[in-house]
N, C-alpha and C positions, 0 to 999 in steps of 0.2 A: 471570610469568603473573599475581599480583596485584598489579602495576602495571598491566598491561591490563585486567584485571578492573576492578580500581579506576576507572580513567579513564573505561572505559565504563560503569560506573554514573555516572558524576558529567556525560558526555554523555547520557544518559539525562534525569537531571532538567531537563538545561537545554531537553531537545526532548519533553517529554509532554504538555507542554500545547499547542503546536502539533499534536502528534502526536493527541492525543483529540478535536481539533476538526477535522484531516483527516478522522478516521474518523468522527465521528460525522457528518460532510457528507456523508460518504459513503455513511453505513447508510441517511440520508433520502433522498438524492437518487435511492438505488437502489430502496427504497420506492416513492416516488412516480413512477418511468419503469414498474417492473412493474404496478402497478397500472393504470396509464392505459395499457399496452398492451395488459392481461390486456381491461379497459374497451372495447375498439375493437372493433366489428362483426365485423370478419375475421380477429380472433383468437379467435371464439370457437372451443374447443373446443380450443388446440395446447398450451397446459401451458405450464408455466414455463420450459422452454429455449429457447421459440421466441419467448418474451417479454424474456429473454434475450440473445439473441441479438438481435432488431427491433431492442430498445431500445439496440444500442451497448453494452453494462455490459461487455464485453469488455475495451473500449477506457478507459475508463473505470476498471475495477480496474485496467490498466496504466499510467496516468496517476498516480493514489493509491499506487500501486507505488512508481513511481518519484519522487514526490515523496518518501515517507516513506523513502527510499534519503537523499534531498539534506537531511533534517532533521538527519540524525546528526550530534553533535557541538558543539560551539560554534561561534557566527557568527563564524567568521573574516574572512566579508567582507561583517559589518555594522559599520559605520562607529559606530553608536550601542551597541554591545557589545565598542568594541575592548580595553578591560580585559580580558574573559572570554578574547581573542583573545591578548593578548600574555602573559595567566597560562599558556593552553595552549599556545603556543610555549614559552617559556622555561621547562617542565616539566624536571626531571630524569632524562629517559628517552631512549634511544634515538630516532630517527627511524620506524626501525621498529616497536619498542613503542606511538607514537602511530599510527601508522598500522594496527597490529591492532587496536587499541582503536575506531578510525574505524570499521573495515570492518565488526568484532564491530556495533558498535552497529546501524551501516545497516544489516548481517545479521537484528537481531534484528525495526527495522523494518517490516522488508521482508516478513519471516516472519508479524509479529504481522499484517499487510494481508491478505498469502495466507491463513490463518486465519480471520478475519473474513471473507472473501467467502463461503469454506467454508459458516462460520455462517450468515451470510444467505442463501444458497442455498437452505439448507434450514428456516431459519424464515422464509424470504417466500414457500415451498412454499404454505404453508398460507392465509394472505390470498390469495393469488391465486390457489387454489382455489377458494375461496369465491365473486371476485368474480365466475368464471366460472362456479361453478355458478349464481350469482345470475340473470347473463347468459341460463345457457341456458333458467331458468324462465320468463325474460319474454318470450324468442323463440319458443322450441318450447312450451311450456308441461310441460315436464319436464325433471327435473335430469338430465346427463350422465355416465356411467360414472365414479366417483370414478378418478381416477389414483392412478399412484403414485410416491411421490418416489426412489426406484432408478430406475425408467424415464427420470423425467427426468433425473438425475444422466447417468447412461450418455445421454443426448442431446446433453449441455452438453460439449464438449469441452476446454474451459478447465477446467472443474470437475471433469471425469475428470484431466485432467493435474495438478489439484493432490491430488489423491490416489492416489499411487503404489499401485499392486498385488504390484510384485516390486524384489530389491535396486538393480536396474539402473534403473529410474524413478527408485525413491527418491535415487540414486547422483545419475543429471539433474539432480532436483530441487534436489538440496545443491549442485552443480555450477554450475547457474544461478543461484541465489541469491548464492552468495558472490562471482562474476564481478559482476553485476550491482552488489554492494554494493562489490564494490574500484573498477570503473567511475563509478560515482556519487563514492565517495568523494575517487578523484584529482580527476573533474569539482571538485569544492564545494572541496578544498584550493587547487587551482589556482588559481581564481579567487580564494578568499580570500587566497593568500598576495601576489597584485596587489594587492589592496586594501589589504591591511598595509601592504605596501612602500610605500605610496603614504601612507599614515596615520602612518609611522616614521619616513620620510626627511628630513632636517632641510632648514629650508629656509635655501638660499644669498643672498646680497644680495652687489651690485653695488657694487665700488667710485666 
């Protein structure tokens, strides 16, 4: 177990830096799609789920999902990190031990995204309050019934589903994650270990 531990911290630091520039494209781009939906004439007045929802950010957290699934681990099949590639094959461990260490990482990934949307959820609650109440003063000439952000939560159904209520959600939830991160992770092995082959194989010459 602290062979797996180990390994997935050391996959860790090789993917945080790509991993905080996902997320952080991520926290703006979902920023600025709320906003400019909260923005639009004929959303005055539907709250944040339905800005939400307009804007695609569904599809979008599943997208950042699953890329930050294919980050885990070292580029095995990048040609310009094959070092990192052939340290982490010819590790000391199991096949299996590298491979729980893989899924862990993706797992925790994948995890730290579903969190993050969480948060923004509920901290881009508040700007896009705002820019609706702004909205309804320059239409109507009065501010709109403050909402509230339970309301909207309980609208979002993405966002209800990453907040389990009872064991048996939460059971899903873990159930879909780690599927997901073993999925991903064969994907990214697979591939990489073509690319190895292809980077290892000695070349032959013709008599």
């Amino acid at each position: 177990m602290r062979q797996i531990l180990s390994l997935a911290g050391w996959n860790w630091r090789l993917a945080r830096r790509a991993y905080g520039i996902l997320c952080a494209a991520f926290a703006a781009e979902q920023l600025a799609v709320l906003l400019w939906q909260a923005s639009r004439p004929q959303m005055l007045g539907v709250g944040l789920a339905a800005c939400y929802e307009e804007g695609m950010q569904l599809w979008v957290f599943l997208l950042v999902f699953l890329l930050a699934g294919l980050l885990a681990g070292p580029a095995v099949n990048d040609w310009k990190r094959s070092k990192c590639s052939y340290t982490w094959l010819t590790l000391p461990m199991s096949p299996a031990a590298r491979l729980a260490a893989q899924v862990l990482t993706a797992a925790v990934l994948q995890l730290g995204v579903a969190a993050l949307q969480v948060v923004l959820y509920i901290i881009y609650f508040f700007p896009v309050q705002a820019v609706d109440s702004a909205r309804s003063l320059e239409k109507l000439g009065a501010a709109m019934p403050a909402q509230s952000l339970y309301e909207q939560v309980l609208l979002s159904d993405s966002i209800y589903w990453l907040l389990p209520r009872n064991p048996l959600q939460l059971a899903l939830l873990v159930v879909t994650l780690l599927a997901a991160a073993l999925l991903l992770t064969c994907v990214r092995l697979h591939r990489g270990s073509v690319s190895y082959t292809h980077l290892t194989l000695p070349t032959t010459s013709r008599v």
